[in-house]
Every structure is written in C-alpha cells, then in structure tokens.
C-alpha positions in Angstrom: -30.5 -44.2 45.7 -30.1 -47.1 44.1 -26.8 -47.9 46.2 -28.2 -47.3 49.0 -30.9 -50.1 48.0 -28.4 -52.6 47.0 -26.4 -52.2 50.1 -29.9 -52.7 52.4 -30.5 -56.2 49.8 -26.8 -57.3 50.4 -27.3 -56.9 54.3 -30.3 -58.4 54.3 -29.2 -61.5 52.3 -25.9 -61.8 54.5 -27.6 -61.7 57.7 -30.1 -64.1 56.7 -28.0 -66.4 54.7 -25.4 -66.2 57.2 -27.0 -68.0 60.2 -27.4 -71.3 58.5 -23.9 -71.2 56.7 -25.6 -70.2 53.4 -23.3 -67.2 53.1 -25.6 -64.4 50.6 -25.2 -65.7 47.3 -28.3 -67.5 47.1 -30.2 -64.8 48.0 -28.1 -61.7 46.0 -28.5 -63.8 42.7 -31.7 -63.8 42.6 -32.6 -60.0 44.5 -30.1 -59.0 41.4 -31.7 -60.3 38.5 -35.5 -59.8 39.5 -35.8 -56.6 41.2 -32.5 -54.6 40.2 -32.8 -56.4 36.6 -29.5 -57.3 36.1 -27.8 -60.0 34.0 -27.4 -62.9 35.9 -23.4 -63.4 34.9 -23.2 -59.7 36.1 -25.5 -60.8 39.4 -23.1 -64.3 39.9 -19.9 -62.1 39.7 -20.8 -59.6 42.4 -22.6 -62.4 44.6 -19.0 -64.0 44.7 -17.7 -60.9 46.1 -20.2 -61.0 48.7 -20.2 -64.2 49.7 -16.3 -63.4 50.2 -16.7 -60.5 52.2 -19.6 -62.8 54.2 -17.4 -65.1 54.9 -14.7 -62.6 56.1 -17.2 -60.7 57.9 -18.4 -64.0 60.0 -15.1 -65.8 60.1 -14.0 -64.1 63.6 -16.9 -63.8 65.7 -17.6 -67.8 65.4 -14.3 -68.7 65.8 -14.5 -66.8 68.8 -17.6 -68.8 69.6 -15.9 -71.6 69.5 -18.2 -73.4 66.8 -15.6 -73.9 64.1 -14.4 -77.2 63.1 -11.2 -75.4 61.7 -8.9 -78.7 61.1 -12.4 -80.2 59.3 -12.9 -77.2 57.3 -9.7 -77.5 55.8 -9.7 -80.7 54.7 -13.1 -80.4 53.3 -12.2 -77.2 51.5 -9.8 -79.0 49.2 -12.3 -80.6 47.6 -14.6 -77.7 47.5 -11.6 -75.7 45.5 -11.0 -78.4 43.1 -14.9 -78.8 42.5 -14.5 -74.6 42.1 -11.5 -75.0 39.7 -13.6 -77.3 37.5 -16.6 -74.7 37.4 -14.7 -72.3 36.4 -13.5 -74.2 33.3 -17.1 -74.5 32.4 -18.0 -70.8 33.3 -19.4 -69.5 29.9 -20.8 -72.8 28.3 -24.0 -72.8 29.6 -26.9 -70.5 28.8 -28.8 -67.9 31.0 -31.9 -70.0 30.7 -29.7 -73.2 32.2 -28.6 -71.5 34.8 -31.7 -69.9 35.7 -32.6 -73.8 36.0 -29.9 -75.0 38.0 -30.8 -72.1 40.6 -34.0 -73.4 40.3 -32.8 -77.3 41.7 -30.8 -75.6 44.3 -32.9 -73.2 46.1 -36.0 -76.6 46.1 -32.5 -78.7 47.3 -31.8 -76.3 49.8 -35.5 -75.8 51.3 -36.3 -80.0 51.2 -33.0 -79.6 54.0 -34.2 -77.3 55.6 -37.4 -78.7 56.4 -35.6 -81.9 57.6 -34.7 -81.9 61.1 -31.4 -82.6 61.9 -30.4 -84.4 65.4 -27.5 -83.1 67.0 -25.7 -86.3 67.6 -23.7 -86.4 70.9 -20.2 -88.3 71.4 -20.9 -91.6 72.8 -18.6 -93.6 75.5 -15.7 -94.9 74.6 -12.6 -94.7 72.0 -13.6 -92.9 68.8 -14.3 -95.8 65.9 -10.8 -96.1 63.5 -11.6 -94.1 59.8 -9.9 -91.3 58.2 -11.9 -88.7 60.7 -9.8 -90.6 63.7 -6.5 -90.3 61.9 -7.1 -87.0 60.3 -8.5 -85.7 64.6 -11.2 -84.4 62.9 -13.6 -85.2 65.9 -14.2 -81.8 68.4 -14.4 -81.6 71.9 -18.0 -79.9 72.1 -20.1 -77.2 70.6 -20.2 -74.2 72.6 -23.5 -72.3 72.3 -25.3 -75.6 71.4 -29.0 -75.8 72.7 -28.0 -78.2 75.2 -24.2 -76.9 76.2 -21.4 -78.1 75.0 -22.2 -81.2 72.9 -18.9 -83.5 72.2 -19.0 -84.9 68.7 -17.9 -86.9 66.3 -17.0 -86.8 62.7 -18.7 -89.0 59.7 -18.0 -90.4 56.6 -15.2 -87.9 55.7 -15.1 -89.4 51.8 -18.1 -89.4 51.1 -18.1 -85.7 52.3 -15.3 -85.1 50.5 -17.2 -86.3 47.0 -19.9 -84.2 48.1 -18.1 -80.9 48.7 -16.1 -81.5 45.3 -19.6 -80.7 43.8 -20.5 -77.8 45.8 -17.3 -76.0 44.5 -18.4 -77.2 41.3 -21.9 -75.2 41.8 -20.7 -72.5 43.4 -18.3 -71.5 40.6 -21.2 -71.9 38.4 -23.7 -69.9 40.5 -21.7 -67.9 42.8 -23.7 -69.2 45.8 -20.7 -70.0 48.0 -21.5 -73.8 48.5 -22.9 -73.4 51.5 -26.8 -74.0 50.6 -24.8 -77.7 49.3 -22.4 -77.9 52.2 -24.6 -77.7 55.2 -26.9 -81.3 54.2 -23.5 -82.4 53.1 -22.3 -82.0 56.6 -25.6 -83.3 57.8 -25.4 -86.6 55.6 -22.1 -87.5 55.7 -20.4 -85.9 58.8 -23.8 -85.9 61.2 -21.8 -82.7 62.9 -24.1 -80.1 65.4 -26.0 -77.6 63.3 -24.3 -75.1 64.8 -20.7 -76.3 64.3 -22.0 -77.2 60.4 -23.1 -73.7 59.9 -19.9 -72.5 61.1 -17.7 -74.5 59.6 -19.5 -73.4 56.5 -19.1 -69.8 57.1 -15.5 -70.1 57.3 -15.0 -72.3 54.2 -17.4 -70.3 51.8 -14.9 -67.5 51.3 -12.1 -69.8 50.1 -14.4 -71.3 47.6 -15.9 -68.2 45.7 -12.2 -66.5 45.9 -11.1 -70.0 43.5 -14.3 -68.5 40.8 -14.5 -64.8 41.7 -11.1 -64.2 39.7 -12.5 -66.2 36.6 -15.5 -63.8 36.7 -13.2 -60.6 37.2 -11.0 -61.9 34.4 -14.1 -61.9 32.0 -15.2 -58.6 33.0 -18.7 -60.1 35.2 -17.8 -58.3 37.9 -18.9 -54.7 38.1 -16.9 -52.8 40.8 -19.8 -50.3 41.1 -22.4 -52.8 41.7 -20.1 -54.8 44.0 -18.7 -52.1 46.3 -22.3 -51.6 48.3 -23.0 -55.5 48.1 -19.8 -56.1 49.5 -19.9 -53.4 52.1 -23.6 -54.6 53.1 -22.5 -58.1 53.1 -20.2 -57.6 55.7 -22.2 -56.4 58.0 -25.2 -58.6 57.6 -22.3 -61.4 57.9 -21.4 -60.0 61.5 -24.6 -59.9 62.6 -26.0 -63.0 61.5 -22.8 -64.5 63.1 -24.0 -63.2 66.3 -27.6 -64.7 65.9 -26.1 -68.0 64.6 -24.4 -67.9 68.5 -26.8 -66.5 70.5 -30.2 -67.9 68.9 -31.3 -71.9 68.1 -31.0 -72.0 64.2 -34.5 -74.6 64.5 -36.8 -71.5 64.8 -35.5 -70.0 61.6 -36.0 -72.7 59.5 -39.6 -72.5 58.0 -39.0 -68.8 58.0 -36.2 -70.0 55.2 -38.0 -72.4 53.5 -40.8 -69.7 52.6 -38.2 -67.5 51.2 -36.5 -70.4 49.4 -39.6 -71.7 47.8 -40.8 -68.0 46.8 -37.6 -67.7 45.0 -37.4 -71.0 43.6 -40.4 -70.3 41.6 -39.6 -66.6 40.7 -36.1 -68.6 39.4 -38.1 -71.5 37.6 -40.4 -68.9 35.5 -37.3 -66.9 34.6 -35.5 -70.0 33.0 -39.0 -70.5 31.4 -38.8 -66.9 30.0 -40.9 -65.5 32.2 -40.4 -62.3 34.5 -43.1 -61.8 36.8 -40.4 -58.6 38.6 -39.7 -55.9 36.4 -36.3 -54.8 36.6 -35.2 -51.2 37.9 -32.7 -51.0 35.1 
C-alpha cells in the first residue's frame, strides 16, 4: 500500500512542480522525510531520480510546444553541471540538521519569486544589442502558447546567469531539488525570458543536472531502488501532465496556490532542522 502512496506523492509533486520548471524534488524531499519518515539522504537520492524521470517525462511535450530555448539551455547547463560536480564533492559533509536548513532558505527563496510578478518582456524594434546572448543566437523567435501569442524575445545578461546557474547545480547536488526552484528567478533576473519559455527551458535542463549527483548518491548506497521505482514511475506521469498544463493554462493563476504549499513546507522543514517533527513518520 505503501507503493501505491508513494507513487500518488511522486505524481502529485511532478505535476505540480512541473508547471513552473520546479521539476519534483522540492516537493518529494520533503513528502519523504515528514509523512513516509524517511532519512533525508535516503529522500535526496530518490528525489534525484525523479526529478530525472520529470525531466524526461516533460522534455517532449514542450519541445513540441515550442517553448524551449534549446541552444540557451545548453549553454546554461554547463554551469549548472559544474555547480553539480562541486556539490557532489561536498555530498556527506554536512549534517541532516544543515540540510534540513538549507531546504528551509530555498523553499522561502522560492515562494518570495513566486509572489513577484514577472513581465513577459517583448522584443523591441530593431537589431538585437551586441553581448554574448547576440553571438551565442541565444535570442528566440517567439513563445508559442504565451498569454498574448507568440511573444519574440530577447536574451539577458547571459554571465551573470551563468554565475547564477553554477549555484543551482551546486544546490541541487546537495538537495536533490533539480535547480529548478533556483533556475527559474535566475532566468527571471538575469535573462528577463517569458515565464513560459523559463519554465521550459528549465524542465529540459533539470534532468542533466540531477544525472551529474544522482550517481554520487547511487555510489554511496542513498538511493533505494524500492523506494525509487514508484517515485520515478509517478514522476513521469505527473511530469507529462503538468507539461500539458504549463502549455495549455497561464502559469499567473498558479502562483499563490504555490506559495501556500511552499511556505507550509518551509516551516515543517525549519522545525525539522530545529529537531522538531510535527509529522510522524509511517516507517
């Protein structure tokens, strides 16, 4: 039964986590450790699986949307793999306790942006300005799917981006989030991309990032081919159809709907690096 439960959480946290680029880790982690009571290395090794079959799962459907910045994501990706590389180099050295509190900054990081409106800015008239997102044609020809049609935009600062992603590897091989809680205001900040074509672009790098930790974690025996079977099965459905809401539905309505659920766990998170469990594990 308990499968069956852990496959419903994994869809859940996919589809959810999936249609703002968030990818399911930041949501597993936590479902893990407070309501299934598992350790939280345990929790971080199977979320990396399933933020790796999320990532799968959504990878077609928005490419097929046309919302993914593919020469972007691979440029920013190489940062996010170094920053992953790192994290796994530190996997080990840090308490439960610690990284019950670095959870803790993330999820409150994560609902601040969500609560910020971002403006999808339009291309304006004219030759793109010179900068590495010019020589590097990182700029796209429109957003599909966008509230307003296809919106033509333009890329950012791409190095201060860059900087940016090299520490969302760096978390994500530390919490097996996937980055993409970091990545998306990263993308906001630096790039100033659609929210759609940032969620998306996410979504197709997270996968690449947790693969760079995941085998770290398998190496050290955190990852529990039991427990990660269902997640992973759940997460890729929940990743298919939260691609399909991503498409079809504006991402705006959904956001204080997040940012309850972020705060809510941010505090469960916070009293568990404290030493406090307010959810009973199930075993």
């Amino acid at each position: 039964m308990e499968t069956v439960w852990l496959f419903v959480a994994a869809f859940a946290a996919s589809a959810l986590g999936g249609v703002l680029g968030m990818a399911s880790g930041i949501f597993i982690v936590p479902i893990l450790t407070l309501v299934f009571g598992i350790g939280i290395h345990a929790a971080i090794g199977a979320s990396l699986v399933s933020v790796i079959a999320c990532s799968c799962g959504s990878a077609g459907q928005l490419l097929k949307g046309g919302l993914t910045n593919i020469r972007l994501a691979i440029v920013l990706e190489t940062a996010t793999t170094l920053g992953a590389l790192t994290g796994v180099i530190l996997i080990g050295r840090f308490s439960p306790a610690t990284l019950y509190a670095l959870f803790t900054v993330i999820l409150v990081v994560s609902a601040a942006q969500m609560l910020s409106r971002r403006k999808e800015m339009a291309i304006v008239d004219g030759p793109p300005p010179a900068g590495w997102a010019t020589r590097l044609r990182l700029h796209g020809d429109g957003a599909p799917g966008a509230s307003s049609g296809a919106v033509p935009y333009r890329v950012g600062n791409v190095p201060m981006a860059w900087a940016l992603m090299y520490g969302a590897g760096l978390i994500s091989a530390l919490l097996g989030i996937g980055s993409g809680v970091l990545k998306i205001p990263a993308m906001d900040t630096a790039l100033r991309l659609p929210l759609k074509v940032s969620s998306a672009t996410s979504n197709f790098m997270i996968g690449v990032t947790a693969a760079a930790s995941a085998s770290a974690y398998f190496a050290r025996g955190d990852i529990d081919v039991n427990l990660a079977g269902p997640i992973a099965l759940g997460s890729v459905v929940g990743a298919i159809a939260g691609a399909r809401l991503l498409v079809g539905l504006p991402a705006d309505k959904l956001r204080l709907f997040f940012v309850v659920i972020l705060g809510l766990l941010a505090v469960q998170m916070l009293l568990s690096a404290l030493g406090v469990h307010p959810v009973s594990g199930a075993g």
